[in-house]
N, C-alpha and C positions, 0 to 999 in steps of 0.2 A: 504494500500500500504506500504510497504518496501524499503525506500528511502533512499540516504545517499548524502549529500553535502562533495564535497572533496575538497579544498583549496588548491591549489598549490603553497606553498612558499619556494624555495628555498633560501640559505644563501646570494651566491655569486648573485651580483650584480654590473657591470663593467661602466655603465653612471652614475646610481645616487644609492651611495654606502646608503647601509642597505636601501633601496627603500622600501621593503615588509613593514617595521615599521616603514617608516619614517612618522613625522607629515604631516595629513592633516586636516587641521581647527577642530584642538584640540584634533585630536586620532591619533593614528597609524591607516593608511590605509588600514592594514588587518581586522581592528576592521569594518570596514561598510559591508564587505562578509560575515562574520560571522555574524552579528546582524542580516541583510536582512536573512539569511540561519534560525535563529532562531525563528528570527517575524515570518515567512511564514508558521509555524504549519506545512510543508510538508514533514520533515526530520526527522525520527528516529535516527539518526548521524548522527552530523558534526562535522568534524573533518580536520585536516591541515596535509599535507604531507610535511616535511621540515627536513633537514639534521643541522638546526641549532639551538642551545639550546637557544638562546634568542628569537628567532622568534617563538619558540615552548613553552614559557613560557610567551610571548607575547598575545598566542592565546588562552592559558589557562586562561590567565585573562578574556578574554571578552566571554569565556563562551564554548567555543570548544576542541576538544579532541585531543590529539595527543597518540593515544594509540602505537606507534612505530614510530622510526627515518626513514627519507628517505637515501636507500644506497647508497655510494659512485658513483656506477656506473649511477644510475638517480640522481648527481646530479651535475654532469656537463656540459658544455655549450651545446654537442650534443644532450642529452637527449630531447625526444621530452614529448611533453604533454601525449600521449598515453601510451610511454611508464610511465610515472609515474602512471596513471591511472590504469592500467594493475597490477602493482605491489603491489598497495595499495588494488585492488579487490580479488586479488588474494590470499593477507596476512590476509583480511577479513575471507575468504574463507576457509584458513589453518585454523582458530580460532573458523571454524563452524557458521560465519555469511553471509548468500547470501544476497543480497539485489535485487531487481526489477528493479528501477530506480536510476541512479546517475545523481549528477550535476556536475561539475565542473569548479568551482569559482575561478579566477586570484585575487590574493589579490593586485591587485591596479586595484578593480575596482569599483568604488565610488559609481559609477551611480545606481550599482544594489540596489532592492528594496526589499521586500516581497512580491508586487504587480507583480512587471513582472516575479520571481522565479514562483509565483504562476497561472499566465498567460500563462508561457514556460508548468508549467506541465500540466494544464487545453489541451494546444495544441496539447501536446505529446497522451494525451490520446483521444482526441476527432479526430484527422487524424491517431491514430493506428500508430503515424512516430517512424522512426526507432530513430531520436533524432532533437532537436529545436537549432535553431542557431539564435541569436540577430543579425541582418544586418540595416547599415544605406544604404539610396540610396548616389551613390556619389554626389556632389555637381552640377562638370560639365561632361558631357558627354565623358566617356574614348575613343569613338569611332573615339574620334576627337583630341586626344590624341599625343603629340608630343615627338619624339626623339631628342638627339643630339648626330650626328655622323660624329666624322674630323671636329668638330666645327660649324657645321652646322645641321639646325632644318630643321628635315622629319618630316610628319608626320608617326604615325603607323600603319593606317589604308586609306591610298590616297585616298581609295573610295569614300571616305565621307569628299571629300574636299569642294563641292558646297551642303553638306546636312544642312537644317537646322538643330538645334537643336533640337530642339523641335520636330522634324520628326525622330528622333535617339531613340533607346528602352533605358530604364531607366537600371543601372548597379547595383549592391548591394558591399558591402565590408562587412566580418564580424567586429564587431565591436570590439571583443574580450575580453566580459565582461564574458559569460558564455556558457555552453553547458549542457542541459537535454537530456539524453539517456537513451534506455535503455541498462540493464546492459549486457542479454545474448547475443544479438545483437554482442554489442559491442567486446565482449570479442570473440566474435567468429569470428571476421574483423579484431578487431583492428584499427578500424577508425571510425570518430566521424562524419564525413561527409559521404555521403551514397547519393544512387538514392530517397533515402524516404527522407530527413530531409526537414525541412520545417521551414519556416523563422519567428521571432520575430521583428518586424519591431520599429526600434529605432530614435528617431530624432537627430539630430548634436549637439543637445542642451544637450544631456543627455551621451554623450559618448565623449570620448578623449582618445586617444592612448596617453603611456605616456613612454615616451623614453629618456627623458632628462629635464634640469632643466626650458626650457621653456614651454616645453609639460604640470611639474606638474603644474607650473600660472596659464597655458591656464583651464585646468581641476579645482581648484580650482575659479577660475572666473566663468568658467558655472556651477561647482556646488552651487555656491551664486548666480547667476542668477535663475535658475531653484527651487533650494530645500528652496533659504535664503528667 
């Protein structure tokens, strides 16, 4: 197979500044995407898309390529993940390398392994999906889910005011650690979700969305729970 892990680290950072390299429990936080991408024996390159020479010399260290800068135009706040994705296949491509399968790895994402990279691609090829998404279940049931509007709590769903819980279908969120696809697929949608992809199911213990500087605690705390 002909595999390529792509790293999405952009410069700018506006909650928790230089985030992509900030420490976490003794590395820069892009160093655990890369390592996982490395261990995992399933990537003929990895490599980091990034518009900023520290973060790009950052990732050189612990072992990944940055063989071109990310442009001006993906890399600001609109830019969505695809399209970075898209531009970096695409630059591949002009250079005369295709690849089969891509990943792409959020570099603050701790939790990934070489175990579940290699379990996402085991998935990808064993349902034929168009690409594998890591989802946790939510905690409590969205169904029963509340608004406030004019200071006052509706719920969002009324139906399900006398529903038990537990009689309510279970909901997924992506967790937003990674996605394996594949590449022709992809590049032929532009979208990473699809009627095919199919889920890596992740526990709350091993995933943290990390958006500010209580999120990175929170995430460090379960990553010493889980991995210490």
């Amino acid at each position: 197979m002909n595999n390529i892990a792509i790293i999405t680290a952009r410069g700018g950072s506006k909650r928790i500044p230089r985030k992509n390299i900030k420490d976490f429990l003794g590395k820069p936080i892009i160093a655990y995407s890369i390592e996982a991408s490395l261990k995992s024996g399933i990537f003929q390159e990895v490599m980091v898309s990034t518009d900023d020479a520290e973060i790009a010399e950052v990732a050189q260290k612990y072992g990944a390529k940055v063989p071109f800068m990310r442009s001006a135009k993906n890399s600001d706040d609109f830019a969505t993940t695809a399209d970075v994705l898209v531009e970096v296949l695409e630059e591949y491509q002009k250079r005369g390398q295709k690849f089969e399968y891509a990943c792409c790895l959020y570099p603050t994402a701790p939790f990934v392994t070489a175990e579940k990279l290699q379990k996402a691609f085991n998935l990808l090829l064993e349902h034929k999906a168009d690409s594998v998404v890591p989802v946790a279940a939510f905690s409590y049931p969205i169904w029963r889910s509340l608004k406030i509007e004019n200071g006052k709590l509706q719920m969002n769903f009324p139906e399900n005011l006398n529903k038990r819980s537990q009689d309510l279908p279970p909901a997924y969120h992506d967790v937003g650690q990674f996605y394996f696809f594949q590449v022709a697929k992809f590049l032929s949608t532009k979208k990473i979700f699809s009627d095919f992809s199919v889920p890596l199911h992740v526990s709350e213990l091993e995933m943290q969305d990390i958006d500010n500087e209580t999120d990175w605690k929170l995430a460090e705390l379960k990553y010493q729970i889980f991995y210490g």
